[in-house]
C-alpha positions as CSV (number, residue, x, y, z in Angstrom):
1,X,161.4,129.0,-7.5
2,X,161.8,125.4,-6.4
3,X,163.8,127.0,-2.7
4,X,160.1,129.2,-2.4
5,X,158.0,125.8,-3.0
6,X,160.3,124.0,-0.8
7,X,159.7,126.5,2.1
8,X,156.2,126.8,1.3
9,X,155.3,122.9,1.6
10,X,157.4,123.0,4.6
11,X,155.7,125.5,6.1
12,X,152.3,123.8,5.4
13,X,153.8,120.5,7.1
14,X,155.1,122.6,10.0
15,X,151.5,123.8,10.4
16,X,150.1,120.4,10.2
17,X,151.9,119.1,12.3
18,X,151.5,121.7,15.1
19,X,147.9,121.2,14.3
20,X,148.1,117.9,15.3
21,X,150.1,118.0,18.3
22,X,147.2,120.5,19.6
23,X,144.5,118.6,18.5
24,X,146.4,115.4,20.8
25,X,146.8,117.7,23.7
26,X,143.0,118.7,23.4
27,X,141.6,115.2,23.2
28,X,143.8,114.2,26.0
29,X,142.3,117.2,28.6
30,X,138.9,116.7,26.8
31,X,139.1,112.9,27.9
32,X,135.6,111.9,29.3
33,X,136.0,111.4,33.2
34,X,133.1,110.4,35.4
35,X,130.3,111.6,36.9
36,X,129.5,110.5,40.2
37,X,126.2,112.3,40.9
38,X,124.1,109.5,40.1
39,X,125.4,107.4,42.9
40,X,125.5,110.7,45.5
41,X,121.8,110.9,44.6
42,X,121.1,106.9,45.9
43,X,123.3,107.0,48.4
44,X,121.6,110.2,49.9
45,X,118.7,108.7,49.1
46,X,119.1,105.2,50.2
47,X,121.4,105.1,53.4
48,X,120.7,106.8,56.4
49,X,123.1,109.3,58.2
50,X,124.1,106.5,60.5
51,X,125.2,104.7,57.7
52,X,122.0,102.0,57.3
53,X,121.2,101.1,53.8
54,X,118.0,100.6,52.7
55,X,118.5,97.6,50.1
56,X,114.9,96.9,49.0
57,X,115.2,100.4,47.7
58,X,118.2,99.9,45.7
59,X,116.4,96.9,44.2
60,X,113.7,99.2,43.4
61,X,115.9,102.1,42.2
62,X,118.1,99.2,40.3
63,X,118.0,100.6,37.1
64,X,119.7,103.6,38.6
65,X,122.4,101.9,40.3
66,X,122.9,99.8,36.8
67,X,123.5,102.7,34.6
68,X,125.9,104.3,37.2
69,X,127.5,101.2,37.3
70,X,127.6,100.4,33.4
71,X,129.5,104.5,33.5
72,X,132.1,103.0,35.9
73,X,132.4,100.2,33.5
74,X,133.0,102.0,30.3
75,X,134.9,104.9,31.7
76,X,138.2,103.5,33.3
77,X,141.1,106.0,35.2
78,X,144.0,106.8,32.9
79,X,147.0,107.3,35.4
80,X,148.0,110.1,32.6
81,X,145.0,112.4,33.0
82,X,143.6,111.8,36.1
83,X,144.8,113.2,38.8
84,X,145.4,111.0,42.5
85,X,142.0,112.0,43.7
86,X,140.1,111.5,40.7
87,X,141.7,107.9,40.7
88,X,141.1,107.3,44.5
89,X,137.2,108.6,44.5
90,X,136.9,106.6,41.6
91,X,138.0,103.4,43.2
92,X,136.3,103.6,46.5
93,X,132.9,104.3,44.6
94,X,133.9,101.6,42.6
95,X,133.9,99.6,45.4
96,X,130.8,100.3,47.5
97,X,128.6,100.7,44.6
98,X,129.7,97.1,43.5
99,X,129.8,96.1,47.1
100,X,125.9,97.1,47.1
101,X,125.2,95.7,43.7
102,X,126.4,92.1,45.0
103,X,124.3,92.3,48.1
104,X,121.0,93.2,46.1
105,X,121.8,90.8,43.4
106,X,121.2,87.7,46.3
107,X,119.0,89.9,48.6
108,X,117.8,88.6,51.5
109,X,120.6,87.3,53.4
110,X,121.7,88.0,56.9
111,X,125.2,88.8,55.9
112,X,127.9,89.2,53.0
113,X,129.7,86.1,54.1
114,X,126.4,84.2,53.3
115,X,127.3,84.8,49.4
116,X,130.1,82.4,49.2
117,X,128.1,79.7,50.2
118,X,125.4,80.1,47.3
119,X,127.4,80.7,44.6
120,X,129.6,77.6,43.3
121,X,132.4,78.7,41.7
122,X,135.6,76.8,41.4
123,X,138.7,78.7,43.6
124,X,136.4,81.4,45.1
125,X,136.6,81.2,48.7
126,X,134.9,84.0,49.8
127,X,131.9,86.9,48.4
128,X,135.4,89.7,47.6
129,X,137.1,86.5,45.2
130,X,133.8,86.9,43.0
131,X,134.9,88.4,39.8
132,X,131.6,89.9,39.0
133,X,132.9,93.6,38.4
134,X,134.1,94.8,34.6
135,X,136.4,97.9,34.3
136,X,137.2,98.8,30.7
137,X,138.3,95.2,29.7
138,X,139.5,93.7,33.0
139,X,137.2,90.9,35.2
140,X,138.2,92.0,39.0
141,X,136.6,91.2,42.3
142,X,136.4,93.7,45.3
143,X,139.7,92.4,46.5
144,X,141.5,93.5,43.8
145,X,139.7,96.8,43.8
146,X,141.0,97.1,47.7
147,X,144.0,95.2,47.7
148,X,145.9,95.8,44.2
149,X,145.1,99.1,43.6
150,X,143.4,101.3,46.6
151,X,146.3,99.9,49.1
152,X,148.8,99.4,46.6
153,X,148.8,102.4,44.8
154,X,147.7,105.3,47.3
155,X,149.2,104.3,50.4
156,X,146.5,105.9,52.5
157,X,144.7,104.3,55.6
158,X,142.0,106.5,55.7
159,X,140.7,104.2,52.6
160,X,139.9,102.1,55.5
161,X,137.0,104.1,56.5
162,X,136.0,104.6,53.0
163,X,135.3,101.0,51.8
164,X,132.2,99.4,53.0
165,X,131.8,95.5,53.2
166,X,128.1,95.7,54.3
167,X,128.4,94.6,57.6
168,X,127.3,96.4,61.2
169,X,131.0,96.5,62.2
170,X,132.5,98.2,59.3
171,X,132.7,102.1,59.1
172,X,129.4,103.7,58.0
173,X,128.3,104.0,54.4
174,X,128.9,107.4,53.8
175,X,125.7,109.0,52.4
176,X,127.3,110.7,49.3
177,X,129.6,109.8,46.6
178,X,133.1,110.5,47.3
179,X,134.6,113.5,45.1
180,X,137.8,114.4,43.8
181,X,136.9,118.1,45.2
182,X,135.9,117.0,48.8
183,X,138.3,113.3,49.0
184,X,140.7,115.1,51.5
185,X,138.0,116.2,53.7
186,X,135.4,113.5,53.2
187,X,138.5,110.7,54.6
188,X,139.1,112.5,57.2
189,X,135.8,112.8,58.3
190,X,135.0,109.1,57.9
191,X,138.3,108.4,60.3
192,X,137.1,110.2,62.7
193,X,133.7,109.1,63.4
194,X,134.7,106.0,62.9
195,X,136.9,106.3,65.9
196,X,134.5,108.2,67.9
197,X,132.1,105.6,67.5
198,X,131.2,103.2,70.6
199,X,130.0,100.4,68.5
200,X,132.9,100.1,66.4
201,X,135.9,101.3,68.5
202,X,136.4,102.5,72.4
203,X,139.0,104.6,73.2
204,X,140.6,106.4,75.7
205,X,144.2,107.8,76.8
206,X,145.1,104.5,78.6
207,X,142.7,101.9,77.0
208,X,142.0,100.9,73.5
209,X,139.2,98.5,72.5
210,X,139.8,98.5,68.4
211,X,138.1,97.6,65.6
212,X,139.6,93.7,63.7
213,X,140.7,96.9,61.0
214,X,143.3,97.8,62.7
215,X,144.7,94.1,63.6
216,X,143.9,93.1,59.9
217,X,145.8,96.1,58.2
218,X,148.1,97.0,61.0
219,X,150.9,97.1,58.4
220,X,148.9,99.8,56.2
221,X,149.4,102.2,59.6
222,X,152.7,101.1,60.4
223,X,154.2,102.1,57.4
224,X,157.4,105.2,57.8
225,X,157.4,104.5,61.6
226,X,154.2,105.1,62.0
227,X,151.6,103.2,64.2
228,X,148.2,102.4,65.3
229,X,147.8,104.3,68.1
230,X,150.1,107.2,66.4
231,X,147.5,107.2,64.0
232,X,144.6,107.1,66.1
233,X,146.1,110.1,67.9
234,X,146.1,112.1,64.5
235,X,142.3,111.9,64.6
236,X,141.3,111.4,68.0
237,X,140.3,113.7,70.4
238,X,141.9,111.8,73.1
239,X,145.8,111.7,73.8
240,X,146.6,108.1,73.8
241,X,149.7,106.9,75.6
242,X,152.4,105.2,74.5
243,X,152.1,102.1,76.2
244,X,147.9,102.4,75.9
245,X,146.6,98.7,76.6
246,X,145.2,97.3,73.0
247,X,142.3,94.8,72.3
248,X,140.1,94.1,69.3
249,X,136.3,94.3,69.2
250,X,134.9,91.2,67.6
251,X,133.5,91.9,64.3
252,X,129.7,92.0,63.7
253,X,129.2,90.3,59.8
254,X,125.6,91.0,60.2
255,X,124.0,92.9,56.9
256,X,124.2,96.7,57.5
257,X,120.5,97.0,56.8
């Protein structure tokens, strides 16, 4: 009688247990992840297809932005359910959508690097050392949005052409959220219109006139014996030659506006 008991309150712990072991694999694939649809709708809304953003209606449309940006806030990426493009979309949102809400928060100015100048705060040099940007329980600033965790952890140049510092010489604003889904294709088409276009870079087989990017973060397309002009040719519609001549553009800091 006592082996039957025995067996039978093991076998109601045996069930418990399973139970719970389902119930923590179903609240980890039924962790909330983000919606970006609120920030493709502004952005569609709000920034031209030659990437010129209408501020003064963000500051009208502020609420909007605000609750978008109070949903990055509260809903940080878990490295252990989301997957690399989740994480990467996330971040580069993350970044123009805070990138946006700095510029309207000390609208009008004539450029980003105006920012630095207004604000007095004791070790910040410049408008990306402006820890203004909450994720879960962590104070950042854009540069540790780009630096120690886009380029750190992904390893992907194309996030070049993704990240927007609101200026006439940096890649267009893309006007739609960057998905998970659509990542792959959306880098790849930011890289090449970047290149293609004459006010950011000029290229040709023989000549190069580049964009500071590629001087700045030469490293980031350097990297497994790779280089600038090997990537360039990846995305290019010109061959470029070994031994093309390179020079940078100078970079425009005016407002994107």
């Amino acid at each position: 009688m006592l082996q039957i008991r025995t067996k039978k309150f093991m076998s109601i712990k045996s069930a418990q247990l399973v139970f719970l072991m389902v119930m923590s694999v179903f609240n980890i694939i039924a962790q909330p992840k983000i919606s970006h649809d609120e920030f493709d709708r502004l952005l569609k809304k709000y920034v031209s297809s030659s990437g010129k953003v209408n501020y003064k209606g963000f500051i009208n449309d502020s609420s909007a932005l605000n609750k978008y940006l109070n949903s990055l806030r509260n809903t940080p990426p878990n490295d252990k359910t989301w997957t690399k493009s989740e994480q990467m979309a996330y971040w580069i949102n993350a970044y123009n959508a805070f990138t946006i809400k700095l510029i309207i928060d000390n609208y009008p100015i004539g450029s980003i690097k105006d920012i630095s100048s207004t604000i007095q705060i004791p070790f910040v040099n410049t408008p990306w050392d402006i820890k203004f940007i909450t994720i879960g329980d962590i104070r950042m600033d854009l540069n540790q949005i780009e630096h120690g965790i886009l380029r750190k952890k992904f390893d992907d140049p194309r996030v070049h052409m993704a990240l927007v510092c609101a200026s006439k010489s940096c890649p267009i604003l893309l006007d739609q959220a960057y998905t998970p889904e659509k990542l792959d294709q959306q880098l790849t088409r930011q890289t090449k219109a970047f290149l293609v276009d004459p006010m950011r870079n000029k290229i040709s087989e023989e000549k190069l006139q580049l964009s500071m990017i590629f001087k700045w973060y030469h490293m980031d397309f350097e990297k497994n014996g790779g280089s600038v002009t090997s990537f360039i040719n990846t995305y290019s519609t010109y061959a470029i030659k070994t031994n093309a001549k390179i020079s940078y553009l100078e970079y425009d800091w005016r407002l994107n506006d």
